[in-house]
BAVO-657841 format. One line per 10 residues: number of its first residue (from 1); their letters; for each residue z, y, x of N, C-alpha, C. Coordinates in steps of 0.1 Angstrom, whole numbers, plus 5000, padded with zeros to 4 digits. Layout:
<nodes>
NUM) a) Z,Y,X,Z,Y,X,Z,Y,X  ...
</nodes>
This chain:
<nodes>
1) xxxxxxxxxx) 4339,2709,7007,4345,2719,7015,4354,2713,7025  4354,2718,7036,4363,2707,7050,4377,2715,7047  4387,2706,7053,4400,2709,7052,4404,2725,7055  4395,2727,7071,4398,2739,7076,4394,2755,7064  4387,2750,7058,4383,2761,7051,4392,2761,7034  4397,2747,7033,4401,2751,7021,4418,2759,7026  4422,2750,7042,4434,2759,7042,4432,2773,7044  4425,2779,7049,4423,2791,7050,4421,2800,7041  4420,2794,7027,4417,2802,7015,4429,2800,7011  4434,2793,7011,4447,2789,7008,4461,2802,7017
11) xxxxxxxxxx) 4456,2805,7030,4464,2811,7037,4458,2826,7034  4451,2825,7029,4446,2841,7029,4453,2847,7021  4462,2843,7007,4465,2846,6993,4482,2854,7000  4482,2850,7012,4500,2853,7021,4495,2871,7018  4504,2878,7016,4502,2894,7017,4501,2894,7031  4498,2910,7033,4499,2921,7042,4516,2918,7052  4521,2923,7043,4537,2925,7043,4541,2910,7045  4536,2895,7046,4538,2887,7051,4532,2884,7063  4524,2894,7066,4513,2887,7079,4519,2895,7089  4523,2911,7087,4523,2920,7094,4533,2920,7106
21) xxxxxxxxxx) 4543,2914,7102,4556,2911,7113,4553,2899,7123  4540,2891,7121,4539,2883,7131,4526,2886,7142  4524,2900,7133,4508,2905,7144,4519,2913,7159  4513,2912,7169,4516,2914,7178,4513,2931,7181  4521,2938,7190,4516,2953,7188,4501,2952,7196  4498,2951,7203,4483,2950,7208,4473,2939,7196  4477,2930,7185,4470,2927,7174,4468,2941,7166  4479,2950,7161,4480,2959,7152,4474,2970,7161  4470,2970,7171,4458,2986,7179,4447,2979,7178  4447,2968,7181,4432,2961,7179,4426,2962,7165
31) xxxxxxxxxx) 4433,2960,7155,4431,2964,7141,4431,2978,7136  4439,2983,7140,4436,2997,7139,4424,2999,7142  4413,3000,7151,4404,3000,7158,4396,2996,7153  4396,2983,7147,4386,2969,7139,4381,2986,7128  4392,2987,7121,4389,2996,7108,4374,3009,7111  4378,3013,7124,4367,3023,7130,4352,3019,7131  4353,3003,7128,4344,2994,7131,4334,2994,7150  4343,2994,7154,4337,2991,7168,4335,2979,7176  4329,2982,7182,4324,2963,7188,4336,2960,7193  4334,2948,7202,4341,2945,7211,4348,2953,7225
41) xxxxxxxxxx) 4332,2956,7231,4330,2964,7245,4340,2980,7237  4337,2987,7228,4341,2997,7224,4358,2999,7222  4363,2993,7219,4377,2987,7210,4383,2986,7227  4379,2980,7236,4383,2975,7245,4385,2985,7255  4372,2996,7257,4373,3005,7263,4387,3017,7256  4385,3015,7247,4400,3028,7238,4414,3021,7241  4416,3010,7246,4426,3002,7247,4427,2997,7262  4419,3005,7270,4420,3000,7285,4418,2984,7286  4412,2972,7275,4414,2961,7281,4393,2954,7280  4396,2945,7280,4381,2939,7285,4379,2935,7272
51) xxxxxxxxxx) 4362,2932,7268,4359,2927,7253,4359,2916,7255  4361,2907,7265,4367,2893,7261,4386,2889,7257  4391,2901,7260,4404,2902,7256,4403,2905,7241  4394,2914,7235,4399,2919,7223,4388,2909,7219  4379,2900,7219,4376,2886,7212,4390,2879,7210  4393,2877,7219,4411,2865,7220,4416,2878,7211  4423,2883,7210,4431,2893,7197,4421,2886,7185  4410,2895,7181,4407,2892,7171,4405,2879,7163  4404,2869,7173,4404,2856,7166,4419,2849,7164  4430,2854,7169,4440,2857,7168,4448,2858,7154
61) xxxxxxxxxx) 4438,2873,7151,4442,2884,7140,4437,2871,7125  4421,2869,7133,4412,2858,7123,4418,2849,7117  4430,2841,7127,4436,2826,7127,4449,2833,7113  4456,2848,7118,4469,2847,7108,4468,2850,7095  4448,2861,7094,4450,2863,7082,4443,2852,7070  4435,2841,7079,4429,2830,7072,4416,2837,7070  4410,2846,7075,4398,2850,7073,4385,2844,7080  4372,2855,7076,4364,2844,7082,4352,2854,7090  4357,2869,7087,4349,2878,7099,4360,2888,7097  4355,2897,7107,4364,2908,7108,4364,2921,7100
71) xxxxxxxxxx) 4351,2919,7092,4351,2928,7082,4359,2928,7072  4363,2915,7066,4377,2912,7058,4390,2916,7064  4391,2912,7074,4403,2917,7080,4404,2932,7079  4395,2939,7084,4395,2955,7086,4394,2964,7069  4386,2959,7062,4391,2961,7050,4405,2956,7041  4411,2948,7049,4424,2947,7040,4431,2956,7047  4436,2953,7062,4442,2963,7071,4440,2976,7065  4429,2984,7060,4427,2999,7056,4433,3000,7049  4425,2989,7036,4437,2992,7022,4454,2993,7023  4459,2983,7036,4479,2984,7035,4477,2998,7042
81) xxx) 4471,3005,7049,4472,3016,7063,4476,3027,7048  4467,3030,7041,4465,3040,7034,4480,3042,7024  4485,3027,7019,4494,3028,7010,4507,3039,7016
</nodes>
């Protein structure tokens, strides 16, 4: 297993409630969004910006939560949304 992946398993175990204060407010609409499951082009149009903008967010979002697609992200994000 390469370094990069074992830290990222390693960073994933950080909570919600430790990740959440360092997502940026255009991270936290882009995720909001992720959860609706929309592409890139889609997400980008609801947020006025370009889907190469909300690629940079979401690898972003990828880098703080240690994940490895955006379906993990968007299913954790739902589960804190709901609590």
């Amino acid at each position: 297993m390469s370094d990069t992946k074992r830290n990222r398993r390693t960073y994933i175990k950080r909570s919600i409630e430790e990740i959440e204060p360092t997502l940026t407010k255009r991270e936290i609409d882009v995720l909001d969004q992720l959860v609706h499951g929309g592409s890139y082009k889609i997400i980008g149009n609801a947020l006025n910006v370009s889907d190469s903008a909300i690629k940079f967010h979401c690898h972003n979002i990828l880098n703080k939560f240690g994940a490895d697609s955006k379906v993990e992200v968007a299913v954790r994000w739902a589960l804190h949304r709901e609590r």
